[in-house]
LOMARTI-963056 format. One record per residue (C-alpha): residue number from 0; chain; x, y negated, z negated. Coordinates in Angstrom, 3 decimals, decimal comma. Last residue first. Layout:
BEGIN
[site NUM; 'A'; [X; Y; Z]] ...
This chain:
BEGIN
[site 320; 'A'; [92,888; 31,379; -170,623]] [site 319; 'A'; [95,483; 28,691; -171,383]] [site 318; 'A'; [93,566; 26,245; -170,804]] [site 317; 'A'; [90,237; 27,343; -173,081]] [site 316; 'A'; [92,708; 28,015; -175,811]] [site 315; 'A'; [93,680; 24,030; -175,941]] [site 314; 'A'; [90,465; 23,522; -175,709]] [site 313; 'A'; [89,576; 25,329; -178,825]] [site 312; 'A'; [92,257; 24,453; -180,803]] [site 311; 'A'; [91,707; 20,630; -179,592]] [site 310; 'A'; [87,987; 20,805; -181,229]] [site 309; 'A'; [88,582; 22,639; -184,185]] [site 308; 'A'; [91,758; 19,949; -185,250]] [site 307; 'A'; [89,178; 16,929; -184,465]] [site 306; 'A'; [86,739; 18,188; -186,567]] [site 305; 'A'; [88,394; 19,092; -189,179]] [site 304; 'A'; [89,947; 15,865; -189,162]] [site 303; 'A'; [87,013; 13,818; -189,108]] [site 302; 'A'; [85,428; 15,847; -191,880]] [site 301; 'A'; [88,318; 14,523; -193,810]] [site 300; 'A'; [88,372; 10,775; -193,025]] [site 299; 'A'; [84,585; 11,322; -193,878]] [site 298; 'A'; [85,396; 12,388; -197,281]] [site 297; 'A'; [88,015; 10,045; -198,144]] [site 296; 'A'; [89,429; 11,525; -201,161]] [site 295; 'A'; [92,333; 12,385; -199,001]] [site 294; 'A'; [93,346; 9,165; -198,318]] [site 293; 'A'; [96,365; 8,317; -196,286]] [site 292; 'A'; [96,995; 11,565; -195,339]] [site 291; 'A'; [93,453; 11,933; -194,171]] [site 290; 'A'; [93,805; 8,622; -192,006]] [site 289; 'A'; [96,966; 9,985; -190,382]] [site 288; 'A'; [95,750; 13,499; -189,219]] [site 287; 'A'; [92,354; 11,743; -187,741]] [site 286; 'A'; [94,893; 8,941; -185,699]] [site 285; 'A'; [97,118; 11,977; -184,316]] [site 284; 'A'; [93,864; 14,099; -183,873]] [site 283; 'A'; [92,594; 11,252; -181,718]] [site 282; 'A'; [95,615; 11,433; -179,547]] [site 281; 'A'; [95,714; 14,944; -179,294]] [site 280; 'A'; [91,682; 14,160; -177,971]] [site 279; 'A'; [92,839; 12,361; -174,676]] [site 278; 'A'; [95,773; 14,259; -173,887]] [site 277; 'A'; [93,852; 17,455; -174,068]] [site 276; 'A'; [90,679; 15,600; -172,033]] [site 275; 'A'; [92,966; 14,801; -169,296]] [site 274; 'A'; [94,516; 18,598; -169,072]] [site 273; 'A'; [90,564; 19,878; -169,239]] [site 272; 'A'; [89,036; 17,609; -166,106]] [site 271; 'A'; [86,545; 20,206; -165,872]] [site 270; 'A'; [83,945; 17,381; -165,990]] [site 269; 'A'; [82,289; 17,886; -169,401]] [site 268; 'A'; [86,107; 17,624; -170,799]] [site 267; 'A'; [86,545; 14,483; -169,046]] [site 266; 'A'; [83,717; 13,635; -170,575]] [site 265; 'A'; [84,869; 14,358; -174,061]] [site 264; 'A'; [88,215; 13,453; -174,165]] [site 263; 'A'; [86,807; 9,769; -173,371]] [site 262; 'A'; [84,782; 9,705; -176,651]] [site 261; 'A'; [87,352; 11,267; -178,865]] [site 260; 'A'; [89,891; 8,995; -177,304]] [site 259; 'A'; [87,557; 6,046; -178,455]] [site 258; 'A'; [86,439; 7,461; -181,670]] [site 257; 'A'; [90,022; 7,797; -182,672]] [site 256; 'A'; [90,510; 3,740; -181,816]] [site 255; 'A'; [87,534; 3,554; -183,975]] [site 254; 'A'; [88,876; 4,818; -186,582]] [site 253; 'A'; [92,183; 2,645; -186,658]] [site 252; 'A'; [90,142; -0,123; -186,158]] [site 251; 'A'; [88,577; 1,017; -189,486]] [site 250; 'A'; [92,100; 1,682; -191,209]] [site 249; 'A'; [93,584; -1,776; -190,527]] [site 248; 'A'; [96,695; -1,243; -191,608]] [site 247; 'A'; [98,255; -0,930; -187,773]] [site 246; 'A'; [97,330; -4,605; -187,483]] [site 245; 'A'; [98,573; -5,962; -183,951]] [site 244; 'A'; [98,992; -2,685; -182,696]] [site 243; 'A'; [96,011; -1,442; -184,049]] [site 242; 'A'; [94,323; -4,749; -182,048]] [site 241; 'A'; [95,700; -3,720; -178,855]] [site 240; 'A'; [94,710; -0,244; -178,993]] [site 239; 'A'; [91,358; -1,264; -179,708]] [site 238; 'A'; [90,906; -3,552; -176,495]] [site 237; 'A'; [92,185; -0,398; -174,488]] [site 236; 'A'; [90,111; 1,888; -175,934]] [site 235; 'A'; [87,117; 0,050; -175,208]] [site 234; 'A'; [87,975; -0,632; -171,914]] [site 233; 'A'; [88,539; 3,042; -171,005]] [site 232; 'A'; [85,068; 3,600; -172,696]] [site 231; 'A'; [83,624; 1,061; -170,003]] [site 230; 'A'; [84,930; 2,764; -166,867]] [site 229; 'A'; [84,508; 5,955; -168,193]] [site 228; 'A'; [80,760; 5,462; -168,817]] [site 227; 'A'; [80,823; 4,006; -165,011]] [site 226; 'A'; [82,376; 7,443; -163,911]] [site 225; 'A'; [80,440; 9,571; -165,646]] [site 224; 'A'; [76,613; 8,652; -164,583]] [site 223; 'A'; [74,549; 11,359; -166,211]] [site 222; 'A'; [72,140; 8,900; -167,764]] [site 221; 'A'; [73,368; 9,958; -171,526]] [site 220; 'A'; [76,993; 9,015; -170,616]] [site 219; 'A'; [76,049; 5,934; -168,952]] [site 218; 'A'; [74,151; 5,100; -172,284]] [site 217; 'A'; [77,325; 6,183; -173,889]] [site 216; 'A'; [79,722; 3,738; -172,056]] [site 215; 'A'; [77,326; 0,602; -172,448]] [site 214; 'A'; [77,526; 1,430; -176,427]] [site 213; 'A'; [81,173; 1,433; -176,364]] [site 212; 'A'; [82,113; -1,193; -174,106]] [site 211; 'A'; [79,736; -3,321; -176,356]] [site 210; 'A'; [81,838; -2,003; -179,526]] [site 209; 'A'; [85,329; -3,458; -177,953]] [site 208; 'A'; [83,921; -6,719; -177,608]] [site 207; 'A'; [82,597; -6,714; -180,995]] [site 206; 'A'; [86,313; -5,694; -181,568]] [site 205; 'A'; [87,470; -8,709; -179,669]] [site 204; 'A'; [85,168; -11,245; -181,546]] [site 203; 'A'; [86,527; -9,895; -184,811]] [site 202; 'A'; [89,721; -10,111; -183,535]] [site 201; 'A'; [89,416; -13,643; -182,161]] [site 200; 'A'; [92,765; -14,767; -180,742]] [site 199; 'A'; [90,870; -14,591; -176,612]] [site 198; 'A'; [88,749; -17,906; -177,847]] [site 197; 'A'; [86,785; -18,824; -175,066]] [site 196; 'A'; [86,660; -15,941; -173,380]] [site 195; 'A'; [86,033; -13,831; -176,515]] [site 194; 'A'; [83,027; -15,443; -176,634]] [site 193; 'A'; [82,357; -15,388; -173,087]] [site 192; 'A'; [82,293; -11,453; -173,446]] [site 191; 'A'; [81,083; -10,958; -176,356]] [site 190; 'A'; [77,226; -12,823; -174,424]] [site 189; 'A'; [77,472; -10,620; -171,449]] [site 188; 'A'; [78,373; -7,219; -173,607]] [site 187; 'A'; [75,082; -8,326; -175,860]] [site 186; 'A'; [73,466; -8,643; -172,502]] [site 185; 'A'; [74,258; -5,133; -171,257]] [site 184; 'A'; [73,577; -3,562; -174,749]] [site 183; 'A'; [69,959; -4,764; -173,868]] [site 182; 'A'; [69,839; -4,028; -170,882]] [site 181; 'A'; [71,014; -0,174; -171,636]] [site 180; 'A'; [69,179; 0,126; -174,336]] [site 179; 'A'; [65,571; -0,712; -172,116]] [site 178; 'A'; [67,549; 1,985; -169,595]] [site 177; 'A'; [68,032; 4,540; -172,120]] [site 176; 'A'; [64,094; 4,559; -174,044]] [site 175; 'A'; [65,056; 7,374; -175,805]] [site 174; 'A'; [63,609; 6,325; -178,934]] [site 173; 'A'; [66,826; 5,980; -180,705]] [site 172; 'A'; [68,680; 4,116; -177,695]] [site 171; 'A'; [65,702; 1,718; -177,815]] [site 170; 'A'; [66,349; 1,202; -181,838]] [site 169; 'A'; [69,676; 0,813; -181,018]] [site 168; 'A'; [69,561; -1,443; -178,100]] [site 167; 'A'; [67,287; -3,779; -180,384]] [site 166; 'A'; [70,517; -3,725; -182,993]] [site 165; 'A'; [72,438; -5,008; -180,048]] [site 164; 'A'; [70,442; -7,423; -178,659]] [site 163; 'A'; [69,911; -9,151; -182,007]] [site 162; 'A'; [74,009; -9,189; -182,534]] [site 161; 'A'; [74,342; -10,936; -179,539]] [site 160; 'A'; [72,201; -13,679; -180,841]] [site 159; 'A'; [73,957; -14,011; -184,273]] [site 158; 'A'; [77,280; -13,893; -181,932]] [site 157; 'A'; [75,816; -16,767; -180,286]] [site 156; 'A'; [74,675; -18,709; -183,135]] [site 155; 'A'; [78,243; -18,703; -184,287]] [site 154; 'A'; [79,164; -19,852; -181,564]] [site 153; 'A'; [77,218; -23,055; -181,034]] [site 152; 'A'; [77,802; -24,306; -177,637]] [site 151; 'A'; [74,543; -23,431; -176,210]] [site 150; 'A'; [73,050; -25,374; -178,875]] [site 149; 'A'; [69,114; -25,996; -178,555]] [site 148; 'A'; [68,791; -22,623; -176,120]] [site 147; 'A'; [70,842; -20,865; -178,758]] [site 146; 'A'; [68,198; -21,974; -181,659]] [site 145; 'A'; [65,795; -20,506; -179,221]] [site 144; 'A'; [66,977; -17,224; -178,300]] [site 143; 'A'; [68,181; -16,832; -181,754]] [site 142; 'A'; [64,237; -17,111; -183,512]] [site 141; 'A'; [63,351; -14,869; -180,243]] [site 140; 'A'; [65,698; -12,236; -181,415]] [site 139; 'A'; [64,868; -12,370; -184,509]] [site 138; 'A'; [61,424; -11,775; -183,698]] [site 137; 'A'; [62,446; -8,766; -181,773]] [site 136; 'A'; [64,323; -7,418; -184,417]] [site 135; 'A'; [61,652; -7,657; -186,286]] [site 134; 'A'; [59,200; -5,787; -184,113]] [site 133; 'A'; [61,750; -2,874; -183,527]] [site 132; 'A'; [61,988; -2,252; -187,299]] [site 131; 'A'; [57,986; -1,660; -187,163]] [site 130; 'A'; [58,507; 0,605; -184,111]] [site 129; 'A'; [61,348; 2,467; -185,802]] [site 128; 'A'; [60,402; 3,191; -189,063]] [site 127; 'A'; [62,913; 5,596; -189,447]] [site 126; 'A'; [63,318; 4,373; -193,303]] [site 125; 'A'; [67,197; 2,785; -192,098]] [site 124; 'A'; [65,746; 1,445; -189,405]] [site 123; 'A'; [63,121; -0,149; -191,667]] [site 122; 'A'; [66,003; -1,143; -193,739]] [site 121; 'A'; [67,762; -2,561; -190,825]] [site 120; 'A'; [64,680; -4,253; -189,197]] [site 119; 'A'; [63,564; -6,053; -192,955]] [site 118; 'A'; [67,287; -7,937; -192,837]] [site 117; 'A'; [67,308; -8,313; -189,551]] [site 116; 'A'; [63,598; -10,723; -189,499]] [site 115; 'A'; [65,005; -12,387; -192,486]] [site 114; 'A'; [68,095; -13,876; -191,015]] [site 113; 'A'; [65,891; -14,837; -188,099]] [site 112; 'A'; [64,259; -16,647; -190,931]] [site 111; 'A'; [67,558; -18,548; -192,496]] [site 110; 'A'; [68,417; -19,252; -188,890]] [site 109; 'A'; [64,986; -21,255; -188,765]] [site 108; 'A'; [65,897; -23,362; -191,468]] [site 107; 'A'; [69,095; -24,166; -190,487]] [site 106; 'A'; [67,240; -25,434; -187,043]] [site 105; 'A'; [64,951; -27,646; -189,197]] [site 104; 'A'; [62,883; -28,348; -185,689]] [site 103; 'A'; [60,264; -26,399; -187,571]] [site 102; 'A'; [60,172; -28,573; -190,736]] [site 101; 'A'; [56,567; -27,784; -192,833]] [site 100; 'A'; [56,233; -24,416; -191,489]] [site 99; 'A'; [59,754; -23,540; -191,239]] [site 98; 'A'; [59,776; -24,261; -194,906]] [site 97; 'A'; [56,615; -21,329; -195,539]] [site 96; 'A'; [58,491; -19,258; -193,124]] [site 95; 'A'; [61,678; -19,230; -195,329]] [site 94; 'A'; [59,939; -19,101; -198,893]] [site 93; 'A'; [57,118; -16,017; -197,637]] [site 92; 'A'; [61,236; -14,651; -196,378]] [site 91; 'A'; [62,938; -14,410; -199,531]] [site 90; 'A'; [60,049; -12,751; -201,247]] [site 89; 'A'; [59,769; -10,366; -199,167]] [site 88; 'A'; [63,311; -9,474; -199,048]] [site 87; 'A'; [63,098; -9,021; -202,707]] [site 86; 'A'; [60,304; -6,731; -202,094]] [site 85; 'A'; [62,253; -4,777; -199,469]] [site 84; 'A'; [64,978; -4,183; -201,303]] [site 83; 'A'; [63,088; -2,728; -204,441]] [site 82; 'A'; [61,915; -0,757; -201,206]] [site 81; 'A'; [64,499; 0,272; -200,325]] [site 80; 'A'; [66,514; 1,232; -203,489]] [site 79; 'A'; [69,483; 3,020; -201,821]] [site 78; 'A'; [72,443; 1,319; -203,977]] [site 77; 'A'; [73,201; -0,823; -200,711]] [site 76; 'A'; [69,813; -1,830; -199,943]] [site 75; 'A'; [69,627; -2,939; -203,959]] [site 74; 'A'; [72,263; -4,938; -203,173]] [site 73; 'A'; [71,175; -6,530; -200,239]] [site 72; 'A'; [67,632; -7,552; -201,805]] [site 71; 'A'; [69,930; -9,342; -204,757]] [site 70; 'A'; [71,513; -11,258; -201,981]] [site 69; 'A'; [67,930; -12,039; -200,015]] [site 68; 'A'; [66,179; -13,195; -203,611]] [site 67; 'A'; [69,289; -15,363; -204,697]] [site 66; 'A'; [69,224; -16,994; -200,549]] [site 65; 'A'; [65,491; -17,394; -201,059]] [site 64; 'A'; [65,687; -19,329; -204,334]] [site 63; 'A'; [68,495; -21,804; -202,576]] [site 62; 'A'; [66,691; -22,251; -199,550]] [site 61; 'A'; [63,131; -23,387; -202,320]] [site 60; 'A'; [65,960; -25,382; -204,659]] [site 59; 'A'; [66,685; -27,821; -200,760]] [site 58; 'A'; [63,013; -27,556; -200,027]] [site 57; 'A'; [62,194; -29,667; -203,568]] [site 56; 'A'; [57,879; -29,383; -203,488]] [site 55; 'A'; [58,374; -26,902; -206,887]] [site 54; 'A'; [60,051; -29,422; -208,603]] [site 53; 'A'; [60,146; -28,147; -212,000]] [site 52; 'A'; [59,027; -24,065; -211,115]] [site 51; 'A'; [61,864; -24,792; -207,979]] [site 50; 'A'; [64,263; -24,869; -211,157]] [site 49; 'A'; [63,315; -22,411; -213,337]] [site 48; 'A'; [63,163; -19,902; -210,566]] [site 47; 'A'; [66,657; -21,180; -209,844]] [site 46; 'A'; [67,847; -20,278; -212,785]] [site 45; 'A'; [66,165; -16,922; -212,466]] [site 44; 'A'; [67,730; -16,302; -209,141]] [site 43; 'A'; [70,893; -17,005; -210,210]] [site 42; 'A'; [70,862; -14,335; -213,300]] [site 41; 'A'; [69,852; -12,291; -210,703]] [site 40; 'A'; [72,589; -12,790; -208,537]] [site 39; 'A'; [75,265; -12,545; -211,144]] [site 38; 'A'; [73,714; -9,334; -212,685]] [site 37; 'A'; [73,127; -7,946; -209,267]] [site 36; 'A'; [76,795; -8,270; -208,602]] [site 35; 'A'; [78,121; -6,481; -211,504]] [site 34; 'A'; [75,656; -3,979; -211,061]] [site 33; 'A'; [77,211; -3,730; -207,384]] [site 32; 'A'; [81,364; -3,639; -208,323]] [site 31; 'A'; [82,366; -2,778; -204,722]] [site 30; 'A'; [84,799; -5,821; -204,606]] [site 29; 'A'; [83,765; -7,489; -201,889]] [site 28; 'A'; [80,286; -7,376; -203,916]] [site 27; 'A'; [81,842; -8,829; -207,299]] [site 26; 'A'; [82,896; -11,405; -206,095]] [site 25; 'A'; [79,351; -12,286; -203,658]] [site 24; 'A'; [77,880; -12,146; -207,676]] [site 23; 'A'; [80,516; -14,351; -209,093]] [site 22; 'A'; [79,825; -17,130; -206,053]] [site 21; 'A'; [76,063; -16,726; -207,034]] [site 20; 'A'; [76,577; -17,259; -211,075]] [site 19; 'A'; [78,846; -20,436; -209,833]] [site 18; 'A'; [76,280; -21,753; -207,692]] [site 17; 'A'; [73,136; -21,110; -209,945]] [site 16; 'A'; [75,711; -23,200; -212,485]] [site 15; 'A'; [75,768; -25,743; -210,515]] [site 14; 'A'; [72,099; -25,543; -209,648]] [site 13; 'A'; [71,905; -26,190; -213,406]] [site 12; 'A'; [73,482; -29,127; -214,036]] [site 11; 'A'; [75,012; -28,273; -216,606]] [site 10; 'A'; [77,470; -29,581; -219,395]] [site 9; 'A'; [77,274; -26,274; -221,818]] [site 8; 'A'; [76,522; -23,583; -219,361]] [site 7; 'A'; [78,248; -25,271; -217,048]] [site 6; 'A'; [81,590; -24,975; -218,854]] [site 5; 'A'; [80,886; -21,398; -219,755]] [site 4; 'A'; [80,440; -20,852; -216,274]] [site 3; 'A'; [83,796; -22,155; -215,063]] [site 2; 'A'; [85,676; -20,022; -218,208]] [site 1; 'A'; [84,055; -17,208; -216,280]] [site 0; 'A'; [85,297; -18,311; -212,834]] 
């Protein structure tokens, strides 16, 4: 990639060499290596600051500039610097509405926005800003609504509209607002679940899957009404043990397979059921004792462990008193 660059350098053109500065950046992301990444991105951004300055009427070099300002925004999310996040988001999305503006049936265009909206909700969710993360989640959601409406068949946008629902169910669930969650989480289960119906080899779709179960479950939970939070936690353990088992590496599904027996331990613990709720939270002590093995510097592999051992000492105690 490096010896790439130093080619462009030399022979241009320059939105080449925006390209190849960007693709090192997203590199150096997967990788964990941020400063790395910001470099790259920034060093896009100006080129392509120097660019849309020359043809400042080009929308093609405008999408381009507002992609380098949303990456480097991302970054600075992940090394805490909101509002250095914010600003870049800012600028990323005056560019966006400005070409929806002049194109509006430019559905690409319009994706890029809703991409906007979700990127200012999360770090206002992240602030605890919840009513002014609410309102762009909402306006993503209505971006998605449409473009769906357009292409019913376009799966991607699905999953991009699912994905509204869900992070409105959050802020809801936040707020204490159960049943407004609880529709919401209910439609983001609807629109999983004819993904994964049309293409049951999707793991990524099947673990989104897994997560609607999961959020439907807990607002059942929190509404007192056991039996249908069982119902849906059951099928969220049941979709995760199917994907451990076909990738026992996978560390997170892993987790979240723990999480599931954690969950389910836990009301039939509230309900007396105590031999149930053993069997239920062994098994997630299994998973925790295996991650921490794996890694002790994990920190939050750890704390899951300690957690998990206090909690089936105690019950374990409890029945035999």
């Amino acid at each position: 990639m490096n010896e790439a660059i130093g080619l462009l350098v030399q022979t241009g053109p320059q939105s080449s060499l925006a390209d190849a500065y960007f693709v090192l950046g997203t590199i150096s992301e997967k990788k964990g290596e941020l400063r790395a990444a910001l470099a790259s991105f920034q060093t896009a951004k100006r080129i392509m600051e120097a660019l849309t300055g020359a043809e400042p009427t080009n929308p093609d070099l405008q999408r381009e500039l507002s992609v380098s300002h949303n990456a480097i925004g991302w970054i600075y999310k992940a090394q805490g610097k909101l509002e250095k996040a914010l600003d870049e988001f800012q600028a990323a999305r005056l560019i966006r509405e400005a070409l929806t503006v002049q194109d509006p049936a430019n559905s690409d265009w319009q994706r890029d926005l809703s991409v906007s909206h979700n990127a200012f909700g999360r770090i206002y969710q992240s602030q605890g800003k919840l009513e002014k993360a609410l309102d762009e989640f909402q306006a993503d959601k209505r971006i998605m609504e449409g473009l769906t409406a357009q292409d019913p068949a376009n799966s991607d946008w699905q999953r991009e509209f699912s994905v509204s629902h869900y992070a409105i169910g959050h802020i809801y669930q936040s707020q204490g607002r159960l049943p407004e969650a609880l529709a919401e989480f209910q439609e983001y289960k609807r629109i999983i679940e004819a993904l994964t119906a049309m293409d049951p080899a999707n793991s990524d779709w099947q673990r989104d899957l897994a997560m609607s179960y999961s959020n439907v479950g807990r607002i059942y939970q929190s509404q007192g009404e056991y039996e249908k939070a069982l119902a849906e936690l059951q099928k969220y353990k049941r979709i995760m043990q199917t994907l451990t088992a076909l990738d026992p590496a996978n560390f997170d599904w892993q987790r979240d397979l723990s999480v599931a027996h954690n969950a389910i331990g836990s009301i039939y613990q509230s309900r007396g059921r105590l031999t149930e709720a053993l069997t239920e939270l062994e098994c997630d002590l299994a998973i925790a004792q295996r991650l921490a093995r794996l890694d002790p510097t994990n920190l939050e592999w750890q704390e899951d462990l300690r957690v998990s051992a206090a909690t089936v000492e105690a019950l374990r105690k409890k029945i035999q008193e």
